[in-house]
N, C-alpha and C positions, 0 to 999 in steps of 0.2 A: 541182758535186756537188749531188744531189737529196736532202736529208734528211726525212724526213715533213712536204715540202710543203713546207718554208725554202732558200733556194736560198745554198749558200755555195762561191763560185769558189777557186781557187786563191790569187788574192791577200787573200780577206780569211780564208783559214785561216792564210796565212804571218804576216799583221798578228796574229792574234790570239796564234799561237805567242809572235812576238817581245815582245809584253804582256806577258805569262804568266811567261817571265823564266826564264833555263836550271837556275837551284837549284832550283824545285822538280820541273821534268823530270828533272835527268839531275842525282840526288843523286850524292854518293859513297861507295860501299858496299868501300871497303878496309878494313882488320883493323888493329887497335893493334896494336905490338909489345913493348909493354911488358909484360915478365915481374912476372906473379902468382904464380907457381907456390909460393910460401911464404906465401900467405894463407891463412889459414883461413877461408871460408866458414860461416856455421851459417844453412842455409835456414830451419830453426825459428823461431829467433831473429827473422830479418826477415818475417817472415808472422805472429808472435805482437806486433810491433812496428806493422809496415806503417807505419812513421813517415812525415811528410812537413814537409817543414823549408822555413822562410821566414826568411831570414835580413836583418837590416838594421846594414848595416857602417856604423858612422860616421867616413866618412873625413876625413882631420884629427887623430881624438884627442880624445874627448871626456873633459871635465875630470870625475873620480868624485867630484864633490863635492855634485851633485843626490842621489846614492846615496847619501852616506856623509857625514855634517857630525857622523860623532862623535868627532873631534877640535878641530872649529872654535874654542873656546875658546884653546889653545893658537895655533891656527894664525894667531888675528886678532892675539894679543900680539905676534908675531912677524914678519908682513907687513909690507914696503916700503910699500903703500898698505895705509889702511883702509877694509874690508869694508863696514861698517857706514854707514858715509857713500857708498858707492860703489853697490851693490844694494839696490832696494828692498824692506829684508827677506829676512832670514838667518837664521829661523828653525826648528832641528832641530824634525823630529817626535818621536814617541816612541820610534821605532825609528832615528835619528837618520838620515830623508829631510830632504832638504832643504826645506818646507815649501811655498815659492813657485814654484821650478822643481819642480812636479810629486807633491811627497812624500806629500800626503795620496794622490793615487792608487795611489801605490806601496802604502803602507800600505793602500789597500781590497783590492788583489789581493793584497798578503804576507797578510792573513787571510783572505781566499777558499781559499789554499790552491792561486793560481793563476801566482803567481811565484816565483823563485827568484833570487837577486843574490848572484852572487860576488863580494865587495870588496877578494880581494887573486889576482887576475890580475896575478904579478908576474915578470918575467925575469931572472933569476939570471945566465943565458948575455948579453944585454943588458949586464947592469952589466957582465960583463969583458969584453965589446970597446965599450963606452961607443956602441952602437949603439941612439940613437933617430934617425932618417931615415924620414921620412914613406914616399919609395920603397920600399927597404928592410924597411921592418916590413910594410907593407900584403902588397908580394908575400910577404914570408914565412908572415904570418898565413893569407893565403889560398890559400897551397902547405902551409899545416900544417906545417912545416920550416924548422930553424934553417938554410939554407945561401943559397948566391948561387948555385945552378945552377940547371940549364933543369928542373926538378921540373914534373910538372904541377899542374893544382889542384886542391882537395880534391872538386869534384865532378866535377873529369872522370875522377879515382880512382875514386870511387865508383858512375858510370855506367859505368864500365871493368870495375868487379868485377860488379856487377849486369848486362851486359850477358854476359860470360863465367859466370855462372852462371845463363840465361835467364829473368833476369826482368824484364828489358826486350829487347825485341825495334825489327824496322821495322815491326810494328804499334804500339806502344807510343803514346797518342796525349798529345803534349808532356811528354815527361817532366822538361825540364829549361826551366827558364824566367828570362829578364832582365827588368829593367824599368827597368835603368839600364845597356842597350848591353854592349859587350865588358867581361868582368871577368876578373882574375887567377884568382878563383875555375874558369871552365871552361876554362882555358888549356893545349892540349893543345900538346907537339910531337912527336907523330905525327901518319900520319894515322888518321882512325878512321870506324865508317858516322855518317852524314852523322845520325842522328836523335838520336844522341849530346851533336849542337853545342844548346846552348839557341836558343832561340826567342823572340828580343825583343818584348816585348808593350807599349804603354804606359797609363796611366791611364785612356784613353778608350777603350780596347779597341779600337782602330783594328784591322782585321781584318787580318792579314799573309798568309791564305790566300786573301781576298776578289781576284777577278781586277781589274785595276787597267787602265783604259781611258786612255788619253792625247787630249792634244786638240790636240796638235799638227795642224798644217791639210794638212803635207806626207801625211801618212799616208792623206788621203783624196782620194777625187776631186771631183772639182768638183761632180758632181750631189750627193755625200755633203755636200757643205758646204752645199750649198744644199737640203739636203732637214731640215727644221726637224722633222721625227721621227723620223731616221735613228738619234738617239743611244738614243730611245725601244728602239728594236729590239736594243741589246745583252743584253736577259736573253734573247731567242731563241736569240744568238749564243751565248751563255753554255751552254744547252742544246743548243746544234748541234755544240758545240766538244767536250763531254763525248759525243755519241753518237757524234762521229767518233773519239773517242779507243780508245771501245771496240772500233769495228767495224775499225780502220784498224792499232792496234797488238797486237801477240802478247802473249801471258801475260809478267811480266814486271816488273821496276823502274819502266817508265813509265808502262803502264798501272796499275800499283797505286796509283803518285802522284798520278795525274787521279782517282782514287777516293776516296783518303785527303785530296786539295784540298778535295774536295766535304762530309769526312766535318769535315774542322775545320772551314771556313767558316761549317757549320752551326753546329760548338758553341758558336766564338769568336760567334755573332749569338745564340744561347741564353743566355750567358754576361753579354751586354748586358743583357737584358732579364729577367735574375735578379732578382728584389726580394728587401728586407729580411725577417729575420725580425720578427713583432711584438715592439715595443720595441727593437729595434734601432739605432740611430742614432749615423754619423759625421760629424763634425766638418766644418759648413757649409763652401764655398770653401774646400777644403783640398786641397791637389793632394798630399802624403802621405798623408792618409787613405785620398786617392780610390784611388791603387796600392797599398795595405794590402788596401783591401774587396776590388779588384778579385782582389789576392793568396790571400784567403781563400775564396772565391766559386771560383777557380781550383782550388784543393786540393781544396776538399769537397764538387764536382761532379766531378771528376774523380781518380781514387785511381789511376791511370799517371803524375802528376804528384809526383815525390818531390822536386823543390825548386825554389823561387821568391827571386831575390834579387832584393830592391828600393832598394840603397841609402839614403842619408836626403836627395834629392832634393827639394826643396819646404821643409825644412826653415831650410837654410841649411848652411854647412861650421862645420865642429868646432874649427879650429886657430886656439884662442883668444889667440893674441897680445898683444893689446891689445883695448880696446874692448871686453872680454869681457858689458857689462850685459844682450845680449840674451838669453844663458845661458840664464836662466832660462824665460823664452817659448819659447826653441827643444823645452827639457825638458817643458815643461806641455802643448806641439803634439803630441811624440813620444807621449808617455802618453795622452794624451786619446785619439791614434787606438789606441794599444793597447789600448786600458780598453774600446773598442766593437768591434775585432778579436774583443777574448776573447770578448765577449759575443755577435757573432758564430755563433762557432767552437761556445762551448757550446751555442746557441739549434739549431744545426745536427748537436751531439750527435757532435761529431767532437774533444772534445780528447782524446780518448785518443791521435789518430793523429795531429792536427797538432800540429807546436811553433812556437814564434817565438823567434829568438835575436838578441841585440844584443852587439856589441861592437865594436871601433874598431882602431884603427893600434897604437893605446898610449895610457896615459895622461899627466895632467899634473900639472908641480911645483901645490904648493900655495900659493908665494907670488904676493901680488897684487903685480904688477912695478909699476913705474912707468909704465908706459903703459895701466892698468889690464887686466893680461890675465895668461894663466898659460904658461911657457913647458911645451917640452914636459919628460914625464915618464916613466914605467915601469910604476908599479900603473896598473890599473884595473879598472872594474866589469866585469861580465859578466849580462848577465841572459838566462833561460832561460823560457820562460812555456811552460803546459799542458805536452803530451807525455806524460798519463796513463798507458800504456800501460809505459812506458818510464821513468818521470823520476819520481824519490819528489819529494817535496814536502820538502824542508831551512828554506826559508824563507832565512834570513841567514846565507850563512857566510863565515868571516876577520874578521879584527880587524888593525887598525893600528896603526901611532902615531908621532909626527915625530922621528925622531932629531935629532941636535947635529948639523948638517953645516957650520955656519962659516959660508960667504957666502949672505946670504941669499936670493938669488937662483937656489938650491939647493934651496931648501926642498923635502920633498915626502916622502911618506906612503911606509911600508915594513909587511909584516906584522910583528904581533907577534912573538915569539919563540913556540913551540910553537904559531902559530895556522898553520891550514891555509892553504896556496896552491899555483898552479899554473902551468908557463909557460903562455901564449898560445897551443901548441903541442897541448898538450892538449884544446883546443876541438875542433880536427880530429879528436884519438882519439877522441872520444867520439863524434863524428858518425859515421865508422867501428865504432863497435862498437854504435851503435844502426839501423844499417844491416847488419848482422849481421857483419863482418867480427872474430873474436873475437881475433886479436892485432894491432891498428893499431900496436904500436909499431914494428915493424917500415917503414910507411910516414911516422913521424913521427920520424927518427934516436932512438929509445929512451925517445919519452917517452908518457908512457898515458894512457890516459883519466881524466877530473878523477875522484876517488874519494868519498869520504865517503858512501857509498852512493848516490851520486847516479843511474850508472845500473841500473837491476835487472835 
């Protein structure tokens, strides 16, 4: 074959095909079958929102005690080990963060007016089947749904209803994005079109559209192995590959994907080579930070991207056992990248539309066990940052306090009486109904969206 002067045979179009790799050829454009027909849709709603959600789950269970130390008085009386001898500095702030893991930052954005911490995320349904199991909670959390069935996840719902009321289409460019691999959260069992499935990205924006050459020695011939700028000549190839794609296949699925190959590759190398706003600045060697920026950089270049979940990768895991002293450091890593996210996000004049959300499996007891760690528990925080647009500003809501439970190895935080709380469950309704869908109880067995005028 003669292409404007580059000569490419049969065999090195069929090499390049097998590169190339058949998912982004030959997607699959079949139809969910999952009945919406009793959603309610409000187009208004989601175009007066245009929300775009980053969510960072901490799997494990992380202890609400960075958030909340305003019971610790109580809680140290009462401990199997002591606090005070065991962490260096236990200090409540004035809003009672926990000072060393993190608290004063909490406190710069709880007066910025730029977070929100719910401290009694607490499971009523939980306590009567005595179910905390790390499996268990996670997929539920992330199906938004107390049940043990095959539910999907809250964003393949969500891309389900958005794509059935066409606001994401197979133009749509990455609307749904990982950065920590397969998650419950986009866990479909149908099947659905293929632009649907997230799009695993990682820290170093490694490009996943970028055509990916092999060096295996079989693939070439012998003058190719010995020809020492042979490999020079793949961006030709690159260019020969895309003019044969147009001239060779019909309007179509494949030919739009050798289009849209070309249309990401670009942005994913854009995307690279985004810089900071001034003042700007995350957190040296930090391989969380670096998929936060990368997170935010993704959202507020791109407004087809309604969510990025980046787990707490880099951080370290949550299920503090024993050995709990690094706690605190792991809390001060999270916030610090947060605290230059926000800064970020506002420098870029986007918090109205983007949010960041945090929360975890479940909480933990508040006694310090004997192997210095916390076993697992029920409450926990919840924190919600920016999402102007959509999200009043509450600041601190729920109150707590340690009931009498007997063995102390029990120990652990409950709301007040009359103070507000919410299942776990309710996280998902409010992602739903800030994504316009205006009655999520229906996809969350009966339970709503968190209230307190939280969303507007």
């Amino acid at each position: 074959m003669h292409i404007k002067g580059l000569v490419m045979n049969r065999r090195d179009f069929i090499k390049k095909s097998a590169i190339l790799g058949s998912a982004l050829l030959f997607p699959r454009y079949s139809f969910a079958k999952s009945d919406y027909s009793n959603i309610k849709f409000n187009k208004r709603v989601y175009e007066k929102n245009l929300a775009q959600t980053i969510v960072i789950f901490l799997y494990g269970g992380a202890s609400e005690l960075g958030g909340n130390l305003t019971n610790i008085e109580e809680i140290k009386q009462n401990s199997q080990s002591d606090y005070d001898s065991y962490f260096r500095g236990i200090t409540p702030t004035e809003n009672g963060f926990w000072r060393e893991a993190g608290g004063d930052i909490m406190e710069e954005l709880l007066s910025s007016g730029d977070m929100n911490i719910f401290r009694t995320c607490y499971s009523a349904l939980r306590d009567e089947e005595n179910n905390k199991s790390h499996g268990r909670c996670v997929s539920q959390n992330q199906r938004g749904i107390n049940n043990d069935e095959d539910t999907p996840g809250i964003f393949s719902i969500i891309g389900d209803i958005l794509y059935q009321n066409k606001i994401i289409d197979e133009n749509s460019k990455l609307p749904f994005v990982t950065m920590e691999g397969d998650n419950i959260f986009y866990r479909s069992y149908e099947k659905r079109p293929s632009f649907l499935t997230p799009v695993s990205i990682d820290r170093k924006l490694s490009n996943p559209y970028e055509r990916r050459w092999t060096d295996r020695s079989y693939y070439y011939t012998k003058e190719e192995r010995e020809d020492k700028n042979y490999r020079d000549k793949r961006a030709a190839l690159d260019i020969a590959m895309d003019i044969l794609a147009q001239k060779r296949n019909k309007e179509g699925a494949i030919k739009s994907n050798f289009d849209k190959r070309v249309e990401l590759e670009e942005f994913i190398n854009n995307l690279k080579n985004a810089s900071l706003p001034e003042g700007v600045k995350y957190p040296d060697r930090d391989s969380f930070a670096d998929k936060l920026k990368v997170a935010v950089n993704l959202c507020a270049n791109n407004p087809d991207t309604k969510v990025v979940t980046i787990g707490s990768d880099g951080l370290g895991g949550w299920d503090d056992h024993n050995e709990a002293r690094d706690y605190p450091v792991r809390m001060v890593s999270l916030f610090s990248a947060i605290k230059a996210a926000i800064a970020h996000i506002k420098a870029l004049k986007k918090d109205g539309e983007i949010n960041i959300l945090i929360f975890g499996d479940f909480g933990r007891n508040v006694n310090l066990n004997s192997a210095k760690g916390w076993d697992h528990g029920n409450n926990q925080n919840v924190f919600f940052f920016l999402g102007k647009n959509y999200f009043n500003h509450l600041g601190i809501v729920g109150e707590t306090y340690l009931p009498s439970v007997g063995a102390i190895n029990r120990m652990y935080l409950k709301p007040k009486k009359n103070s507000y709380y919410f299942e776990p469950f309710a996280i998902a309704a409010t992602l739903y109904k800030i994504y316009g869908i205006e009655n999520p109880e229906i996809l969350t067995g009966g339970i709503e969206e968190i209230k307190e005028g939280f969303v507007i």
